[in-house]
C-alpha positions as CSV (number, residue, x, y, z in Angstrom):
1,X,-55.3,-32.8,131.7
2,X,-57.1,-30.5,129.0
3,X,-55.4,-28.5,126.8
4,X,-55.2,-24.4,127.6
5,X,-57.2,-22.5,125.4
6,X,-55.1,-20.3,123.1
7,X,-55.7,-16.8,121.9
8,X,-57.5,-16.0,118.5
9,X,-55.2,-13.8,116.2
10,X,-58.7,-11.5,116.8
11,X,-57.6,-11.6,120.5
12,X,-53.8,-11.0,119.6
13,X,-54.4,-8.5,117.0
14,X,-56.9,-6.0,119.3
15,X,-54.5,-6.4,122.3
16,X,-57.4,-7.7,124.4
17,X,-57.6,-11.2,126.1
18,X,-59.7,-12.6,128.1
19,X,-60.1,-14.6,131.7
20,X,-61.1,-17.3,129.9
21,X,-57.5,-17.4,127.7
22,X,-54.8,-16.3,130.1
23,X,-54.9,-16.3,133.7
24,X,-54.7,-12.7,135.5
25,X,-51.2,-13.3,136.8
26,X,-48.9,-11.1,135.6
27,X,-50.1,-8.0,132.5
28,X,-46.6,-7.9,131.7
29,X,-45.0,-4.9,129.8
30,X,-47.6,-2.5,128.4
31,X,-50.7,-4.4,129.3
32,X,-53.0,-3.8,132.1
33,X,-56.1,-6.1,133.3
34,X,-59.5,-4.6,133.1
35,X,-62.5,-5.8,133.7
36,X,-61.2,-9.7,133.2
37,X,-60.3,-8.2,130.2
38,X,-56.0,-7.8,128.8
39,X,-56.0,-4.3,127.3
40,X,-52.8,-2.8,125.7
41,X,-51.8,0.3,126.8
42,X,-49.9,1.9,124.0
43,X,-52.0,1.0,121.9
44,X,-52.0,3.5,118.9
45,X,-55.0,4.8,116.8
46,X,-53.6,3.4,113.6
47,X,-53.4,-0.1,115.6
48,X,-57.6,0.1,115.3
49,X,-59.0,-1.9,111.8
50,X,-60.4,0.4,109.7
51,X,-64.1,-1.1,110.1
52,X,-63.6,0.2,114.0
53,X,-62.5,3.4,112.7
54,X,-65.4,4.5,110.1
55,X,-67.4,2.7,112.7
56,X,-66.0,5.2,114.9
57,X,-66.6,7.7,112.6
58,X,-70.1,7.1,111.7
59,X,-70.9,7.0,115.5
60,X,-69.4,10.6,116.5
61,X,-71.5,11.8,113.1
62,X,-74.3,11.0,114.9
63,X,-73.8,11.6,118.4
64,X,-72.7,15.6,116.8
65,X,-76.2,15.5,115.2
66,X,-78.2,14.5,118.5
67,X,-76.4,17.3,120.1
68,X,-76.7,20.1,117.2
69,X,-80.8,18.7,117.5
70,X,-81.3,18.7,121.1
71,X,-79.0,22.0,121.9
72,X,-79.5,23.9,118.5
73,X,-76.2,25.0,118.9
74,X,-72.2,23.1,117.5
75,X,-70.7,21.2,120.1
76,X,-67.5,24.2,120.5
77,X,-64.7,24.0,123.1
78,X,-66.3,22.9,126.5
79,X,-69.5,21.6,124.7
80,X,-67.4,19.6,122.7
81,X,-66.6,16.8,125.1
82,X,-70.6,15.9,125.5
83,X,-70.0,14.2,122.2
84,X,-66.7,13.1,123.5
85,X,-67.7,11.6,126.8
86,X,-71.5,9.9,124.4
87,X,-68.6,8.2,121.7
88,X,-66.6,7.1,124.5
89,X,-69.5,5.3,125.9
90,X,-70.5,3.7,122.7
91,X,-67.1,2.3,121.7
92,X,-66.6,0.9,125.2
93,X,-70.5,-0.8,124.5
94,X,-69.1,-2.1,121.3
95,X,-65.9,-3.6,123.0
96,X,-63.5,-1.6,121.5
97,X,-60.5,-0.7,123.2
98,X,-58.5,2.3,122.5
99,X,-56.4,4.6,125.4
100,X,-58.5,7.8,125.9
101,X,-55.4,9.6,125.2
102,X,-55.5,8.0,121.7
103,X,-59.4,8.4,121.6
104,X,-60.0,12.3,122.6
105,X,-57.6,13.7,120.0
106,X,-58.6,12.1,117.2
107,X,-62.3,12.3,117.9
108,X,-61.8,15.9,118.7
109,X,-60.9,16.1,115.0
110,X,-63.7,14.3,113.5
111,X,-66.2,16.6,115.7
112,X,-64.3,19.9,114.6
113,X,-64.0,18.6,110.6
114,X,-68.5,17.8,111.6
115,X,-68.3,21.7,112.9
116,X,-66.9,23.2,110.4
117,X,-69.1,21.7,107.6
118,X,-72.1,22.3,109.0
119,X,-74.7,25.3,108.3
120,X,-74.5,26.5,111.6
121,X,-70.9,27.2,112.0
122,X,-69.6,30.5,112.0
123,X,-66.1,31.3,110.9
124,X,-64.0,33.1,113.1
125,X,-63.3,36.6,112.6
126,X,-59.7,37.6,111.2
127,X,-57.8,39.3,113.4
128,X,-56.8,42.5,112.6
129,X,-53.5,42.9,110.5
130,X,-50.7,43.5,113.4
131,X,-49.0,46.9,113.4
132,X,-46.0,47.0,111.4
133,X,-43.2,47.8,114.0
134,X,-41.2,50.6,113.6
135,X,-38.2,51.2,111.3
136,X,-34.8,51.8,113.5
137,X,-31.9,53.6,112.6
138,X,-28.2,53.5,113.3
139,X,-26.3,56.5,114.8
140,X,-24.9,57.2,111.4
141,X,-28.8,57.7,109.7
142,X,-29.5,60.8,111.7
143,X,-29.0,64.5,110.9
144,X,-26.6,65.9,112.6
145,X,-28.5,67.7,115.6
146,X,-29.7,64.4,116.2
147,X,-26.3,62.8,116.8
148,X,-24.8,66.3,118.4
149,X,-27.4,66.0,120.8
150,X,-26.6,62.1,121.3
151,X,-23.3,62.8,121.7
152,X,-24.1,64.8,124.4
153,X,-26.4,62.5,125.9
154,X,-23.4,60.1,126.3
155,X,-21.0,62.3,127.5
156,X,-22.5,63.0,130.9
157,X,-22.4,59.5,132.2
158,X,-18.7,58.8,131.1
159,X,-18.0,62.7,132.9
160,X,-19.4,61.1,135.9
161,X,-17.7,58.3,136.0
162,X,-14.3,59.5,135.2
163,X,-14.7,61.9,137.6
164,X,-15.3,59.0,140.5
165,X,-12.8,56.4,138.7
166,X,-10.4,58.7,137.2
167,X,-10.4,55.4,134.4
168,X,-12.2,54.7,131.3
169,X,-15.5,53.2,131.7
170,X,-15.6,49.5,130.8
171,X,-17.3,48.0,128.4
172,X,-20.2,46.9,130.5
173,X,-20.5,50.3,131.7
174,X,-20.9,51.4,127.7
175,X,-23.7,49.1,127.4
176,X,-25.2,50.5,130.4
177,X,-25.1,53.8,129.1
178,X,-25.8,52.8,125.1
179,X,-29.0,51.1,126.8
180,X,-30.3,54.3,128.4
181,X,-29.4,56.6,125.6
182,X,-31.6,54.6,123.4
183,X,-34.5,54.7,125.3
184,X,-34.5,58.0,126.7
185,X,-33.8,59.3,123.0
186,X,-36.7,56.8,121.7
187,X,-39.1,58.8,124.3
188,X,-38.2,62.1,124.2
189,X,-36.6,62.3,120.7
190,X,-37.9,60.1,118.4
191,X,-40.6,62.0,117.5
192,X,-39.0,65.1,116.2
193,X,-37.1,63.1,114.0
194,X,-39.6,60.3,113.1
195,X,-36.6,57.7,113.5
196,X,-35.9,55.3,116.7
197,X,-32.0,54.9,117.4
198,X,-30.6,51.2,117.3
199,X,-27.3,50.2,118.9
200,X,-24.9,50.2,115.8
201,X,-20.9,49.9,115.4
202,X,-21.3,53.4,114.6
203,X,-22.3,54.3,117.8
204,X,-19.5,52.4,120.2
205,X,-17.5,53.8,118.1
206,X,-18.9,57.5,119.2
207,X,-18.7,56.3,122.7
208,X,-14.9,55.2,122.2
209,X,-14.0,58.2,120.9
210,X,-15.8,60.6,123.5
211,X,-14.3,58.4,126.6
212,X,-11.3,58.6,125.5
213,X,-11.6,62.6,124.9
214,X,-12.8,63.0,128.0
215,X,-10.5,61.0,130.0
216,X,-7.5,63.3,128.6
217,X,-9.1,66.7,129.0
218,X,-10.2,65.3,132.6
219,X,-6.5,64.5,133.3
220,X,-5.3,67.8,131.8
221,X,-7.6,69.6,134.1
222,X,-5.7,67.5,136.9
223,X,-2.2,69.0,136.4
């Protein structure tokens, strides 16, 4: 009975066998037949011998200058994956395998390094500097209209609910009410002052003191 033909190290090394060396029975982990062929298919870029990749290389220099010649334009975004799809042909003439998810990104990058060296590219314009946002201040940076007239903002909603409760407001009722004190001052406010109001200690503290205020005069008032 003859002998059965063993894989080259070629074979081994590129992670492709063919009929002719192992019988299609089972691709096992990571492999997949193809063709008659035994492709791997992890197979990573940096797997490839480095004659396949300046081969690579030289091949999507050339395929970027048959489209810059025949289009007069750089093979950008979409256009770009013309000279992906002509590469992909010519490796897979050459016998080269490589997973196209391993393929397109790295291509991609030879084509944009081609783009952006060559005469016809066009930088991209900067964007405009973003706007610097706006400086806010604690209750305790204002003058003291400003916090009079916060103080008074605050005071009606804890009134309110006193009044319904006849208890203190809890906490997640303060945050409620910081919340809407900031932006209604922010909107209405803010611009007489040039300053935006921040939640601070400063200002829980305020509302502390003014629930607490109110909740005895409201009881008072109850006698």
């Amino acid at each position: 009975m003859p002998k059965k033909k063993q894989p080259t190290k070629t074979q081994r090394r590129e992670g492709r066998l063919s009929l002719s060396v192992v019988e299609p029975r089972h691709a096992g982990k990571n492999h997949e037949w193809v063709n008659g062929q035994l492709l791997q298919t992890n197979k990573k870029w940096s797997q490839l011998k480095e004659r396949q990749k300046t081969w690579i290389q030289e091949t999507t220099a050339k395929e970027h200058a048959a489209f810059v010649e025949t289009h007069g334009r750089l093979p950008m975004q979409k256009q770009k994956e013309a000279v992906l799809d002509a590469v992909h042909e010519r490796i897979n003439e050459r016998g080269i395998w490589i997973p196209y998810g391993e393929f397109k990104p790295n291509v991609s990058k030879m084509i944009d390094r081609l783009n952006r060296r060559h005469p016809l590219f066009v930088p991209p314009k900067s964007k405009a500097p973003a706007k610097p946002k706006p400086i806010r201040y604690g209750y305790e940076d204002f003058p003291e209209e400003a916090q009079a007239l916060m103080r008074e903002m605050l005071s009606k909603p804890i009134r309110s609910y006193i009044a319904q409760t006849g208890r203190l407001p809890p906490n997640r009722i303060r945050d409620t009410d910081i919340k809407q004190l900031q932006r209604t001052f922010n909107n209405r406010h803010s611009q007489k002052f040039s300053m935006l109001l921040q939640r601070s200690a400063a200002l829980e503290a305020i509302y502390h003191k003014l629930r607490t205020e109110i909740l005895a005069t409201w009881r008072k008032e109850q006698r």
